[in-house]
C-alpha positions as CSV (number, residue, x, y, z in Angstrom):
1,X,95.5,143.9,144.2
2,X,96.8,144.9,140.6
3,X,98.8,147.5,141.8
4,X,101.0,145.3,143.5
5,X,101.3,143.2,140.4
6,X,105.3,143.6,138.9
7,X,104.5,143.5,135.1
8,X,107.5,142.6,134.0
9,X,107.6,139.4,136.5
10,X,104.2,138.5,135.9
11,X,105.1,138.7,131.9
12,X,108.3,136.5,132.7
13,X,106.3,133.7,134.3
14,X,103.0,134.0,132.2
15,X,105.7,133.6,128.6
16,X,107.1,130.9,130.2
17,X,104.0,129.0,131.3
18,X,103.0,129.3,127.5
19,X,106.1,127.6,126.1
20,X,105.3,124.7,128.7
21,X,101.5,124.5,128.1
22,X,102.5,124.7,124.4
23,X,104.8,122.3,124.9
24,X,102.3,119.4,126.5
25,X,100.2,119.8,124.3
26,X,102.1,118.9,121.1
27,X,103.2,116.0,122.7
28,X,100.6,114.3,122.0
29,X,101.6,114.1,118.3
30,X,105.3,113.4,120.0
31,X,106.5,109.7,119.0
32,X,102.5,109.2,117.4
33,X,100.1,106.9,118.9
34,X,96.1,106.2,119.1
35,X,95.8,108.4,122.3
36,X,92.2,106.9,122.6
37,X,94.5,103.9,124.0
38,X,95.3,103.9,127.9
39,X,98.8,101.9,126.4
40,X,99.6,105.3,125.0
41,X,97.6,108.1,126.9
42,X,98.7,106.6,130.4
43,X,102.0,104.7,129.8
44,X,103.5,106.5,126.2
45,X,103.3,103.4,124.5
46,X,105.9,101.8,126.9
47,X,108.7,103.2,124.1
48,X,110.4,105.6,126.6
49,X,114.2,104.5,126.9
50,X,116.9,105.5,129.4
51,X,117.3,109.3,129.3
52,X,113.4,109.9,128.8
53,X,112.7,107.6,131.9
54,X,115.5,109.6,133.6
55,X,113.7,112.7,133.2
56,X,110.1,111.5,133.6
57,X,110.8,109.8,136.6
58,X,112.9,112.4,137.9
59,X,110.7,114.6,137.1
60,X,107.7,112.9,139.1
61,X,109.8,112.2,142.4
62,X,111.3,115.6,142.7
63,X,108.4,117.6,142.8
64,X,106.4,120.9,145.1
65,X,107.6,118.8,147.8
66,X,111.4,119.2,147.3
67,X,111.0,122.8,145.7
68,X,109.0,124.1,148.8
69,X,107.8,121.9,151.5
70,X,111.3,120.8,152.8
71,X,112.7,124.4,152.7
72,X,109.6,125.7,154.2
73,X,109.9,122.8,156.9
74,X,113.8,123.9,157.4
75,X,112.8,127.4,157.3
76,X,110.0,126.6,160.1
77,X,112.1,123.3,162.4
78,X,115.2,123.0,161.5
79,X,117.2,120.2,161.3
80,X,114.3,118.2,160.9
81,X,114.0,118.7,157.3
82,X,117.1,117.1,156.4
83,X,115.4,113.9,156.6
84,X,114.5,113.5,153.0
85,X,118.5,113.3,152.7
86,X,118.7,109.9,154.1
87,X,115.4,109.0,152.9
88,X,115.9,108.7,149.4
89,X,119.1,106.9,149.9
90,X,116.7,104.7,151.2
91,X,114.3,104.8,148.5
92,X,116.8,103.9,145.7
93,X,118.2,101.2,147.5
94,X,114.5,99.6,147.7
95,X,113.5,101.2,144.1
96,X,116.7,99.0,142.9
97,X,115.5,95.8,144.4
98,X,111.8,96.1,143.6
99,X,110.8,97.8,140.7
100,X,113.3,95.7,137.5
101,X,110.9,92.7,138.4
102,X,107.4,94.9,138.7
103,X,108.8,95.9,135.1
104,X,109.5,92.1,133.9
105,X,105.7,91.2,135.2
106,X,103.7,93.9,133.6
107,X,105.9,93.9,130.2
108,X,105.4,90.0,130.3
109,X,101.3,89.9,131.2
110,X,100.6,93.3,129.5
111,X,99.3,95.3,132.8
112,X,99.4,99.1,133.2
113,X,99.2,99.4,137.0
114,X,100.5,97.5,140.0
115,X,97.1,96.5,141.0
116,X,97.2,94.4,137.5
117,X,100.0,92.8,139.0
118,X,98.9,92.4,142.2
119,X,95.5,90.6,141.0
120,X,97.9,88.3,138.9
121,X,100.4,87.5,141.6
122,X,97.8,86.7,144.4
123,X,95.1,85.8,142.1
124,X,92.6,87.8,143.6
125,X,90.5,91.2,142.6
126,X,90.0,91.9,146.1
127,X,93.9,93.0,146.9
128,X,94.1,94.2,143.2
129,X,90.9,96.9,144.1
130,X,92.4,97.1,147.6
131,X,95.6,98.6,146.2
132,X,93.7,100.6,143.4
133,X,91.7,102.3,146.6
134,X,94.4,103.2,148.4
135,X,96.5,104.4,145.8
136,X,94.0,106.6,144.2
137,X,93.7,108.1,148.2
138,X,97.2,108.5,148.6
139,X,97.9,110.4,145.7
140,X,95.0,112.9,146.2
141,X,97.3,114.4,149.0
142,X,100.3,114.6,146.9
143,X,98.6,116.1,144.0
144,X,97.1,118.4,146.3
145,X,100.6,119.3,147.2
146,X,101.5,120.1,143.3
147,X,98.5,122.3,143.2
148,X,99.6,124.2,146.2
149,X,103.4,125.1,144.7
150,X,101.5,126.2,141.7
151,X,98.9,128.4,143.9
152,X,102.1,129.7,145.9
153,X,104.0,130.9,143.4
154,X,101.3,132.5,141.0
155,X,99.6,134.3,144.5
156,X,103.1,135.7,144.9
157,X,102.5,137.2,141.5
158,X,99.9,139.8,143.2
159,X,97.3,137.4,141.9
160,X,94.3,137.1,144.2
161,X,94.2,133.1,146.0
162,X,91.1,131.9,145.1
163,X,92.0,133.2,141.1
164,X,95.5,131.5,141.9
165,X,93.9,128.1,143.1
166,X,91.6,127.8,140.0
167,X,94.5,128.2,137.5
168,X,96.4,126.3,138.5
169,X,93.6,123.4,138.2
170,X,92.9,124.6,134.9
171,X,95.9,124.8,133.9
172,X,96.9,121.4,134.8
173,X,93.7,119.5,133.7
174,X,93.8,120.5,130.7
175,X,97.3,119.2,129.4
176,X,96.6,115.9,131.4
177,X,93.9,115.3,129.5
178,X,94.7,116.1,125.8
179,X,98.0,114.7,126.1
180,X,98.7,111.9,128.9
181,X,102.1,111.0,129.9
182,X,104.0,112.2,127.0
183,X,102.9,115.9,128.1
184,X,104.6,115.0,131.3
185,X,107.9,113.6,129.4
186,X,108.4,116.4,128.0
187,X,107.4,119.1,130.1
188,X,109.9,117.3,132.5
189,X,112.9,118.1,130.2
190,X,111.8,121.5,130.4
191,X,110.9,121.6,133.6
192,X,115.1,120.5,134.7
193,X,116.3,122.9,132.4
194,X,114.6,126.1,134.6
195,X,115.2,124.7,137.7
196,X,118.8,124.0,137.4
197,X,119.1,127.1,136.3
198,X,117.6,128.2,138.8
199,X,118.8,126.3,141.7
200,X,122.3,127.3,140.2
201,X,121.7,131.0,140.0
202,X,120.3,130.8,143.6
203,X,123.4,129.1,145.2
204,X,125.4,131.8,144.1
205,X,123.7,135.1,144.0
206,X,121.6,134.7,147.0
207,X,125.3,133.9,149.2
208,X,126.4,136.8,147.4
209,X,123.6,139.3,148.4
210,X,123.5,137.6,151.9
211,X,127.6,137.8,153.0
212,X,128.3,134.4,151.8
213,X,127.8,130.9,153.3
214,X,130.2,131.5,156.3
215,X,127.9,134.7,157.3
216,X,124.8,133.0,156.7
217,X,125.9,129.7,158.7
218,X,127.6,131.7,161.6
219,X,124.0,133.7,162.3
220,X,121.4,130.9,161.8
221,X,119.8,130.0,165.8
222,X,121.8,127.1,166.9
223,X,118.0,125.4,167.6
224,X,117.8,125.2,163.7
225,X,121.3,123.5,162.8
226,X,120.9,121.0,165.8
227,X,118.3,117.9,166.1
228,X,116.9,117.4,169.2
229,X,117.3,114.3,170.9
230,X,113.8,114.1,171.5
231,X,113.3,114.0,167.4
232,X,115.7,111.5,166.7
233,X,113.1,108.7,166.4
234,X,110.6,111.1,164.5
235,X,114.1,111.9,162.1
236,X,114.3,108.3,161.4
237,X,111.3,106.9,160.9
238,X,110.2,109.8,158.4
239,X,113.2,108.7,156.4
240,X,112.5,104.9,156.9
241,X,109.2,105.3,156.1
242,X,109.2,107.8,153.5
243,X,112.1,105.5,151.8
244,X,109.8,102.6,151.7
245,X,106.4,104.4,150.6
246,X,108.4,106.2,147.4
247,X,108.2,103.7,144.7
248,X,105.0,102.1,145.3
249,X,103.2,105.3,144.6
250,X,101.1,105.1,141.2
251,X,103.3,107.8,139.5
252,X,106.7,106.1,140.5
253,X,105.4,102.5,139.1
254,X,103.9,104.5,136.4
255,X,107.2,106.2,135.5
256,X,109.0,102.4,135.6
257,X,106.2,101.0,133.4
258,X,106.2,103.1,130.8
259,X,110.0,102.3,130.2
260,X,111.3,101.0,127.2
261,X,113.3,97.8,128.7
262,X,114.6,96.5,131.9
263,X,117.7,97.7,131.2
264,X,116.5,101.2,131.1
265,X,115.0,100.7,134.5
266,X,117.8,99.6,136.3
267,X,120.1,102.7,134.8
268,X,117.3,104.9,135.8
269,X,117.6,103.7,139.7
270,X,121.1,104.1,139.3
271,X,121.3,107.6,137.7
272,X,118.2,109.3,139.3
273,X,120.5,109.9,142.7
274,X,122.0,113.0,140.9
275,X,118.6,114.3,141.8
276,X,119.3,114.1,145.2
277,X,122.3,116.4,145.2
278,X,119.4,119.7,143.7
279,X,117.4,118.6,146.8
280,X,119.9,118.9,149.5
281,X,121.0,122.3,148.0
282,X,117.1,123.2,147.4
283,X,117.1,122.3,151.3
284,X,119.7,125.1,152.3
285,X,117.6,127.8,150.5
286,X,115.2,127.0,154.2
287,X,118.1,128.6,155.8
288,X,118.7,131.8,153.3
289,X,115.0,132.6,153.8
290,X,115.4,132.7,157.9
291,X,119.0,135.0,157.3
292,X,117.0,137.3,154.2
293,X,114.5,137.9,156.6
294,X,111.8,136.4,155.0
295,X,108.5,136.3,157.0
296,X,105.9,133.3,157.2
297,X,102.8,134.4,155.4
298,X,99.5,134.7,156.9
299,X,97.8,133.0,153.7
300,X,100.9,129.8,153.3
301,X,102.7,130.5,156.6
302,X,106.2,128.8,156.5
303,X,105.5,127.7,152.9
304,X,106.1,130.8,151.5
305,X,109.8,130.6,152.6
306,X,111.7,129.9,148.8
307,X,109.1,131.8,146.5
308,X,109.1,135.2,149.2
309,X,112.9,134.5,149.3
310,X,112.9,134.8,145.4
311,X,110.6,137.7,145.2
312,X,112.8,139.6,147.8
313,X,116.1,138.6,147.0
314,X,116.2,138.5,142.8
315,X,115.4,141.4,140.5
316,X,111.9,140.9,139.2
317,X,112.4,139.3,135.5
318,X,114.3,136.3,137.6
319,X,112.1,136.3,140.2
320,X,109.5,135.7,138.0
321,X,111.9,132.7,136.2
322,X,112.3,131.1,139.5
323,X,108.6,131.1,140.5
324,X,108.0,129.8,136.4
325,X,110.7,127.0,137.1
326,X,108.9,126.2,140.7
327,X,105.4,126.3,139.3
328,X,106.1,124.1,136.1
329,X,108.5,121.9,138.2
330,X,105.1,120.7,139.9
331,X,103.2,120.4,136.8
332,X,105.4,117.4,135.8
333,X,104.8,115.3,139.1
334,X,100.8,116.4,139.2
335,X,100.2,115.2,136.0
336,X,102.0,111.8,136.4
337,X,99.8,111.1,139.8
338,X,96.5,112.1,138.2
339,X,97.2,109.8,135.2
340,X,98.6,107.0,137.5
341,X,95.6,107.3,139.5
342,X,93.0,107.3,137.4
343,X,94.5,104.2,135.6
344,X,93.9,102.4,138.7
345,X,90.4,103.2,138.8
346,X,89.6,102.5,135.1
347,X,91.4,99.6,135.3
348,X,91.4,98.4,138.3
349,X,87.8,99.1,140.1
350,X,85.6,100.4,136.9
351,X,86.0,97.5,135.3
352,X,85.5,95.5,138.0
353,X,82.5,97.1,138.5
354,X,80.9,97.2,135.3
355,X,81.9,93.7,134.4
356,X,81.3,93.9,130.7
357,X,84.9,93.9,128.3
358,X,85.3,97.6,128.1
359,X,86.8,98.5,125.2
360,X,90.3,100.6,124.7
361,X,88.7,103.8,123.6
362,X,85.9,103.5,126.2
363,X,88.9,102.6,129.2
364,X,90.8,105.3,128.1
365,X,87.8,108.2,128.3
366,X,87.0,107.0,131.6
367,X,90.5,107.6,132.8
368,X,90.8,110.8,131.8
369,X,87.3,112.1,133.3
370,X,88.5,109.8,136.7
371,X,92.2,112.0,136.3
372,X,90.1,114.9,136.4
373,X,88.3,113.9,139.7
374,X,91.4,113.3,141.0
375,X,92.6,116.8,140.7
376,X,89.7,117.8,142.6
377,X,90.5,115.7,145.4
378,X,94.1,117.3,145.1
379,X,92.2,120.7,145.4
380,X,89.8,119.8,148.3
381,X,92.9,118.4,150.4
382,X,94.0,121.7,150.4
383,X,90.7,123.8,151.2
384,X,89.9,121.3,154.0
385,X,92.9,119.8,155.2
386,X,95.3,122.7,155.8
387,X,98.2,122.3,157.6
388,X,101.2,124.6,159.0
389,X,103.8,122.6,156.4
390,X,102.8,121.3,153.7
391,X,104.9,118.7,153.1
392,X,102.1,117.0,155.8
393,X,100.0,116.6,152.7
394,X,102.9,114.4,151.3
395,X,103.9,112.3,154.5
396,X,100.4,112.2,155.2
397,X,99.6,110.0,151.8
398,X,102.6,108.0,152.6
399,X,100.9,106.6,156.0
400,X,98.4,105.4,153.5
401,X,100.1,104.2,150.2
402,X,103.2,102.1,152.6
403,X,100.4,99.7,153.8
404,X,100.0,98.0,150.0
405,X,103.9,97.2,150.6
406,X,103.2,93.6,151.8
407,X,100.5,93.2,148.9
408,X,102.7,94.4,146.3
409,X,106.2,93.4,147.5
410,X,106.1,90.7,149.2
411,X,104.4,87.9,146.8
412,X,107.2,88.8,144.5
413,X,109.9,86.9,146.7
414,X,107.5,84.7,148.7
415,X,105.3,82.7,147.2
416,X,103.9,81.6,150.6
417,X,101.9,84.9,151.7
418,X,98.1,84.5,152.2
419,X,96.2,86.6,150.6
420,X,93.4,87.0,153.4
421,X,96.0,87.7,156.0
422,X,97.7,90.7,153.4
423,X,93.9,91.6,153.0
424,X,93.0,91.9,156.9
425,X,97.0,93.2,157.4
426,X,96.5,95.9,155.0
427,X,92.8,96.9,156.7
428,X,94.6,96.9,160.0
429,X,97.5,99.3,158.9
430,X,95.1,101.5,157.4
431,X,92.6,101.8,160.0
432,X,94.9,102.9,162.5
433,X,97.1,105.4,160.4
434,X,94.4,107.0,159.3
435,X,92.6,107.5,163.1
436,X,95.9,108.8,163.9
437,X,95.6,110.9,161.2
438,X,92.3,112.3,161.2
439,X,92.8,112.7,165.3
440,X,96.0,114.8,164.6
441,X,93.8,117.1,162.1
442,X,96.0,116.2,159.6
443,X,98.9,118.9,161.0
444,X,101.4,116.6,161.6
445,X,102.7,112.6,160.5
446,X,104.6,112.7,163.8
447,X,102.6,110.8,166.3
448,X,103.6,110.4,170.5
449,X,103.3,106.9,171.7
450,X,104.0,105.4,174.8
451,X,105.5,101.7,174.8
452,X,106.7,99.9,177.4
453,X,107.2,102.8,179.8
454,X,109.0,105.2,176.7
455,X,107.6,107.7,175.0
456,X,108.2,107.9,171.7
457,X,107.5,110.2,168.8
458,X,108.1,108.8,165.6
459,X,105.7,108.6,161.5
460,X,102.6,107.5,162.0
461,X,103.5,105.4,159.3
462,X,106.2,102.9,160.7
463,X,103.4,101.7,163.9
464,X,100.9,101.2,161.2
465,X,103.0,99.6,158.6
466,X,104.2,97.1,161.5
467,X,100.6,96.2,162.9
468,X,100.1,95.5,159.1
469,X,103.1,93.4,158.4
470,X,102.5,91.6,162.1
471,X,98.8,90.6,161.0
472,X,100.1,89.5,157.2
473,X,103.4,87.7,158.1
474,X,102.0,86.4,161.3
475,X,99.0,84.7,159.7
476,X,100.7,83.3,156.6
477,X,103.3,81.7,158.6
478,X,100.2,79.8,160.3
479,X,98.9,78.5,157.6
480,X,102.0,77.2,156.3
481,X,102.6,75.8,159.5
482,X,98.8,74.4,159.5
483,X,98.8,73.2,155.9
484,X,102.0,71.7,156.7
485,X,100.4,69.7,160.0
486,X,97.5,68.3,157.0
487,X,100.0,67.1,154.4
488,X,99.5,63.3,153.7
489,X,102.8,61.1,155.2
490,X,105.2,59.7,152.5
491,X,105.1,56.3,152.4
492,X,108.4,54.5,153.8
């Protein structure tokens, strides 16, 4: 295996990765605070204004899954891919509406996590641990995706997989856990600066080495530029429900909380759509791989469509840049999800549990032992849940984390909702996105049903998401209807 290793690519990306690791952990020291509290480990001391939010939060959203799992899905389906256009349109349309007042509560009643909120909105644990669960679940998949762009890109070093897997743990546990989210501010600065470079560089050497755009487009299969009308559901509802799942994910509320003001929360949703323009051109790098005759790999199969693309295509100092920039780039979101989700469990079910007042120092140790946990969860998604594309890991927690939407959303606008029908909605939606799941061995979200004499093939997580919001909405309306019937007459 050495002897395939290119030394002066593998010097590139290993310099690189020092700066970075470097970098997160001074951070800690950045903008000084008692790190032993979860206040300043988990949310930087709620200080970070407009551009730092802009970065962080960009930072956490754009992630492994925008980087390698759409190309690899274009690279692999097609036109398919191009739903995450349409999806985070979506997404900042909702993010807009929902997240300024999620800010207001927590800055208001102190709370670090949306299951804080929930608890004080429905006032009830039992939702508040219910969201904590499922959160904690459906970021093990996404993490797991982080992992895997690391493990990609340092196996296409020459590095053996199992010695690529482990580092990339190592690596990432360890500045989660000295520094918290201000390693992950940071980093995320960084983190832009080599992938717009890199994305940049790409768009116009790779052409360039290739014939151009007109060449590349004119010889791509018509299958792959064309949807066909049998996905047009699936399409849709992965970029409804994708849309909605987005920013009720731990790491996207945990991004919004740690802002500075309101106001630097509603610039952020305004400003973050810049984002989506790197995505949509990441996406086209799916079609340079199929023209550069890029192969799927036996050990990532389609997934290996961008970093083999940079191996082949750029002389070997760059292409050990681009695979730094790719490899960093998920270090940002990975770290933001396992500090999200183990805020959730200190918080929200330890505490719960042990019962006692647990002080700062002790809340915050415990949620950086439970981010480390969920790291391993990230890993163990990916040794026992493989799947052809990876970005099923990602769509896969989004079946999951959309079902706290009523529980979270809804009792913002509505005072009205019952908390037992959320409770036994949420059960409901879970249950059966997650049978799908498991029965579809976790290698697609794209589930055939047959309704009303059509068969349809749409996410898993729209059906389940509406069997939860039938079972919530359904049963509040009754009691309001029933506690209605009981009200006293007014005297004439």
């Amino acid at each position: 295996m050495i002897a395939t290793i290119n030394v002066s690519q593998l010097s590139i990306f290993v310099g690189l990765f020092v700066v970075v690791i470097g970098i997160g952990l001074y951070s800690g020291h950045w903008r000084a605070g008692d790190m032993h509290s979860v206040d300043e480990w988990g949310l930087g001391g709620r200080n970070f204004g407009g551009f730092v939010t802009w970065f962080l939060q960009g930072g956490s959203i754009y992630t492994t899954y925008s980087f390698v799992a759409i190309p690899a899905l274009i690279f692999g389906t097609g036109a398919l891919g191009f739903y995450a256009m349409p999806y985070l349109v979506i997404a900042y349309i909702f993010g807009y509406i929902i997240l300024p007042p999620l800010w207001d509560h927590a800055k208001a009643r102190g709370h670090v996590t949306v299951a804080d909120i929930v608890k004080d909105n429905m006032g009830s644990k039992v939702p508040a641990i219910l969201v904590a669960i499922t959160g904690i679940l459906a970021t093990m998949p996404y993490v797991a995706l982080q992992v895997y762009g690391i493990q990609v890109c340092i196996s296409e070093l020459g590095i053996p997989l199992d010695v690529s897997l482990w580092t990339a743990f190592i690596v990432l546990a360890v500045v989660t856990y000295v520094s918290g989210l201000r390693a992950a501010a940071l980093i995320a600065v960084a983190k832009d600066i080599l992938i717009w470079t890199t994305v940049i560089v790409a768009l116009i050497y790779i052409p360039m080495r290739l014939g151009g755009y007109t060449h590349i487009f004119a010889h791509l299969p018509a299958k792959t530029t064309v949807l066909p009308h049998n996905l047009w559901l699936g399409y849709s509802t992965l970029a409804l429900g994708s849309g909605l799942a987005l920013f009720v994910y731990p790491h996207s509320t945990t991004g919004t909380l740690s802002a500075s003001s309101r106001r630097a929360v509603e610039h952020n949703s305004v400003l973050l759509p810049i984002y989506t323009l790197m995505l949509g051109m990441l996406a086209l790098l799916g079609y340079m791989a199929l023209i550069g005759g890029v192969h799927s790999s036996t050990k990532f199969g389609a997934n290996i469509a961008v970093p083999g693309l940079f191996e082949k295509i750029f002389p070997a100092p760059f292409a050990g840049f681009a695979l730094a920039a790719i490899a960093i780039g998920a270090l940002v979101p990975a770290s933001v999800m396992a500090i999200a989700a183990a805020n959730l469990f200190t918080r929200n079910v330890y505490k719960e549990i042990v019962k006692d007042k647990v002080n700062a120092s002790r809340e915050t140790h415990v949620s950086k032992i439970a981010s480390l946990f969920v790291k391993f969860g990230g890993v163990a998604f990916i040794v026992f849940a493989s799947s052809k594309y990876v970005v099923n890991f990602q769509l896969a927690g989004g079946v999951w984390i959309v079902q706290i939407l009523p529980l979270v959303v809804l009792p913002i606008f509505f005072t009205w909702v019952d908390t037992k029908s959320a409770v036994v909605g949420w059960g409901a939606g879970m249950a059966w996105g997650t049978y799908i799941l498991i029965s579809d061995h976790f290698n697609s979200s794209l589930h055939s049903l047959d309704l009303f004499g059509h068969h349809l093939v749409m996410y898993t997580a729209i059906p389940a998401l509406a069997i939860n919001l039938v079972i919530t909405l359904g049963g509040s309306l009754i009691k309001v209807v029933v506690a209605g019937r009981h009200q006293p007459a007014l005297a004439e």
